[in-house]
N, C-alpha and C positions, 0 to 999 in steps of 0.2 A: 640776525645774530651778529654779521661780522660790521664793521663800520668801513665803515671804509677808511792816378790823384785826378777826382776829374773836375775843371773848371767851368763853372758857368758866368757866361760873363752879362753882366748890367745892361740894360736896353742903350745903345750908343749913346748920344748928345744927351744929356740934359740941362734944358735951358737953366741961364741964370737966376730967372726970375722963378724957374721951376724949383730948382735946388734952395733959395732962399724960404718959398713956398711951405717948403719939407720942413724945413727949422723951425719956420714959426708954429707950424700946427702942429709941433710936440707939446705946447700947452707948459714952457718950462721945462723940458726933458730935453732942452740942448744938445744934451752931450749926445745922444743916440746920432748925431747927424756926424760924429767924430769916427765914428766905424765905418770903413770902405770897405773889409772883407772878414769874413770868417772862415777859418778851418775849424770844420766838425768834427769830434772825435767819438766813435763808437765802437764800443767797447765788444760787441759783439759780430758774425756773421753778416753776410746780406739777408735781407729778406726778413729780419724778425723788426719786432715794435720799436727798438732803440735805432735802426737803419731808416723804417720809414719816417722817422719821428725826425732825425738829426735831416737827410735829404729833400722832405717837404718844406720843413723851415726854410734852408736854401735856398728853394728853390721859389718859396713865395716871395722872400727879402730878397730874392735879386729881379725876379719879376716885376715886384711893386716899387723898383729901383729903391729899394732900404740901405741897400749896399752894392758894391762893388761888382764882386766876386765872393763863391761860395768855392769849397772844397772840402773833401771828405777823404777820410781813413777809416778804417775798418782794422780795429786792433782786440782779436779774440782772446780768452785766453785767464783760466783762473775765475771763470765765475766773474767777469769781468774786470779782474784785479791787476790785470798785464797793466790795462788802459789807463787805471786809477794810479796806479805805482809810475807808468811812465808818466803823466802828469804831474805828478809830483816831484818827480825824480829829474826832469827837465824844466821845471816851474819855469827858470829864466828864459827861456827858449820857445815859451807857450802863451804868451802874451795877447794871442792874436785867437785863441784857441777855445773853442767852449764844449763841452763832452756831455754827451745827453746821456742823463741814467735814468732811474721809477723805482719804485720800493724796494726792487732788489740790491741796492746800493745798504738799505738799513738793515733788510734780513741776513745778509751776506755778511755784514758787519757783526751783527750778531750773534751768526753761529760761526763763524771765524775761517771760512771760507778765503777770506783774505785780510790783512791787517789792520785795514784802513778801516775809515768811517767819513760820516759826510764832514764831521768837523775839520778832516786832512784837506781841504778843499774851498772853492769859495763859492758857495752856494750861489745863483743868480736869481733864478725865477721857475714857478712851475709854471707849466701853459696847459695841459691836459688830462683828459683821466681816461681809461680803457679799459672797459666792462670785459669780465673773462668769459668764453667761450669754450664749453664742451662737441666736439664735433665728432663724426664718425663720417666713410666712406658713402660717397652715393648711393652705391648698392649696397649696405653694411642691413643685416636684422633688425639690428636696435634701432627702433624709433623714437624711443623717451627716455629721460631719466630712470624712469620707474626702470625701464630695462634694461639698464646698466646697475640700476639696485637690487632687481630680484637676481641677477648674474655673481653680483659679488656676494648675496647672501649664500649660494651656492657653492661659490670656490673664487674668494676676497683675490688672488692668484691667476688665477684666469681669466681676468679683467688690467689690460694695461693702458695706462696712459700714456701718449707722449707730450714732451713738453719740451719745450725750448730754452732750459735753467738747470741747475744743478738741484739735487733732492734737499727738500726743505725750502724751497723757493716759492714763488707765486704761484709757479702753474702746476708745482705739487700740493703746496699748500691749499689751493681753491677745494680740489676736488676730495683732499683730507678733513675742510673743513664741511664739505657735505656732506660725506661721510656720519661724519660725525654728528652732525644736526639730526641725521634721520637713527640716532641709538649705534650707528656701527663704530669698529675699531677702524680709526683712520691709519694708524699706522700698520695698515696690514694693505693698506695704498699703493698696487705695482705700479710703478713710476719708472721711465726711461728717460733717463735727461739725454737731452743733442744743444748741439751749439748753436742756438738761435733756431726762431720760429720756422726760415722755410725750411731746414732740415726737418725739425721736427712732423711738420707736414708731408715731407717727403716719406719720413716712417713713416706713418698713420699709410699714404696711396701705395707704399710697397707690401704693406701688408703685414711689415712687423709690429704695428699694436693694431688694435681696434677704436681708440678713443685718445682723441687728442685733446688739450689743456692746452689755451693759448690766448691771448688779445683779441678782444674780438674784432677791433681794426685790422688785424692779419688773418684772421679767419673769414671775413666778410665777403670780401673778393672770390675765392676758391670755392666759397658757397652762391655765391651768386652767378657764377660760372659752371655749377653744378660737377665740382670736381667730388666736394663734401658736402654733406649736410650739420647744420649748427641742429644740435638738437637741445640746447640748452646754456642761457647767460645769466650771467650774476646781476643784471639789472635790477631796479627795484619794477620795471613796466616793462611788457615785451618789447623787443625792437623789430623791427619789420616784421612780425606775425610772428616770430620766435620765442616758441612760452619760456622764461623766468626757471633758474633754477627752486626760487622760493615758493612757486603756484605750482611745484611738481612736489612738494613736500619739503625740500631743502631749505632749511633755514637760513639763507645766505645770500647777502649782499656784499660787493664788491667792486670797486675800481681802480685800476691801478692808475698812479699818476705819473707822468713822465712829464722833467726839466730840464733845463742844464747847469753844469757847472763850469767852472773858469780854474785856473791854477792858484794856486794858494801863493800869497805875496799880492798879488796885482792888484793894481790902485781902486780906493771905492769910485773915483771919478768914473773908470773904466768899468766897474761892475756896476754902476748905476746906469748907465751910458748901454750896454748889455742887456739891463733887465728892461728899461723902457722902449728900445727898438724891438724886443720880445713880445712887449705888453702894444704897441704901436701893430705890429704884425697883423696879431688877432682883429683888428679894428678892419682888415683890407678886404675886398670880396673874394680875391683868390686865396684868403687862407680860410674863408667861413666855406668856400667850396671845397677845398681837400677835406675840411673839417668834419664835414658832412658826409661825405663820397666814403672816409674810411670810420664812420660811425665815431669820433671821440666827441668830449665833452671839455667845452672851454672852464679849465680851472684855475685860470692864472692866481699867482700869488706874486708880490712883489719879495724882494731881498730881505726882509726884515718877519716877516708873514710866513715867508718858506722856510727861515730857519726854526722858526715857534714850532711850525706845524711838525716839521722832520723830526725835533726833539719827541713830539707829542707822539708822533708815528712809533716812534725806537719801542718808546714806552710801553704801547697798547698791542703792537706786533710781539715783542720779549714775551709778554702773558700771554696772550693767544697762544705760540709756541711752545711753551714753557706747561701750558694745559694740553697740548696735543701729543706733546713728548720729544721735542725736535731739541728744545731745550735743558738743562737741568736746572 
């Protein structure tokens, strides 16, 4: 149905002939060799999809000597609208500066959660996409979907989710549009938003909901760990033995994608220069091993590709919305 401050520092010496190496085999993406560091901006908590998403980057680009130095912030706040408003509101001051956001930057924009939109900004590149994840407690009853559906047919109320976003976002929206697919009223959807995925996780093991809505790269771990069980993902194929919310009756497929952006003003040299050391990254073996390890999917898009598709996103997310009632 649905379409889809801490530093790390650069491995010491690199030789001359290594450093010249690096330049040539951008293949004409020169500029990327013009970046010695980034500061990360994330917009949200530790511990949810936009924290490991901006800190893996980091930490491959300075591993695979991309760069310099990596650095990170963690600025919550507004549905992530603090981090967007300060980027913009410092543009001069942010030059050096790239902020990871994912669909909730359009939906957000959409239902006016905050003022902005991606157009306030200078889009750079996407790199991945992260299949949602319905989970419950190790020891939880529920083993399937079906029995979180025959639960809400009984009392829609007594079924909570938590999520790591504000209501109407992704991780309420997934299990609204399941909802939905299988004949139910989505918006009768109990949804607990927290500020970022490990909180929301942290509900779910205290025992204030029973089903959590989240990345399934941020769920993966704590079920592999057997803290939770994933008992259902928006994949179109199970992932490691994990049935499909669509082969449990749900009509629903889903990815979210996470990129980043740069401050609105700053030069295309530099945002080209950004999006090819981005696009360079994915090529390395220690970014195909985090890649892996935390289940995402390489979806890079270049500058020009990411702004097409975000338009197209706004578009197709507004009616989805707008059919499930989040909109008018």
């Amino acid at each position: 149905m649905t379409r889809i401050i801490q530093n790390i520092s650069r491995r010491a010496l690199l030789g001359g002939v290594a450093g010249l190496a690096a330049v040539l085999s951008l293949g004409g993406g020169a500029f990327a060799a013009e970046i010695e560091e980034i500061h990360f901006l994330i917009p949200g908590g530790a511990g949810g999809g936009w924290d490991g998403t901006a800190r893996g980057t980091g930490m491959v680009l300075t591993q695979e000597g991309l760069i310099e130095n990596a650095s990170y912030e963690n600025m919550s706040g507004a549905g992530g609208g603090k981090a967007i408003g300060y980027l913009i509101e410092t543009a001069d001051r942010q030059q050096g500066t790239l902020m990871v956001n994912s669909t909730p930057i359009v939906v957000r924009s959409l239902t006016k959660v905050f003022p902005y939109s991606f157009r306030d900004l200078t889009p750079i590149a996407r790199i991945i996409g992260d299949y949602q994840a319905i989970a419950v407690r190790a020891d939880s009853e529920i083993q399937s979907w079906g029995d979180v559906v025959d639960r809400f047919k009984a009392d829609p109320r007594s079924v909570k989710f938590a999520g790591g976003s504000v209501r109407g976002d992704l991780d309420h929206l997934v299990p609204a549009m399941a909802m939905k697919s299988m004949g139910l009223d989505p918006r009768q959807v109990a949804y607990v938003p927290y500020d970022a995925g490990g909180k929301a996780l942290a509900g779910l093991l205290s025992g204030e909901t029973e089903l959590l809505t989240t990345g399934f790269g941020e769920a993966i771990g704590p079920h592999r760990d057997g803290q939770i069980r994933i008992i259902a993902v928006s994949s179109e194929q199970p992932i490691d033995g994990i049935p499909t919310l669509k082969e449990q009756g749900a009509d629903v497929e889903f990815a979210n994608w996470r990129g980043f952006f740069a401050a609105p003003g700053i030069s295309d040299e530099k945002a080209q220069a950004y999006a090819e050391l981005l696009q360079r990254m994915q090529k390395t073996g220690t970014w195909e091993d985090l890649r892996a390890k935390n289940g995402w999917q390489n979806l890079y898009l270049p500058r020009e590709k990411f702004v097409a598709f975000l338009e197209s996103q706004e578009e197709e997310i507004g009616a989805l919305m707008r059919e499930l009632g989040f909109l008018k």
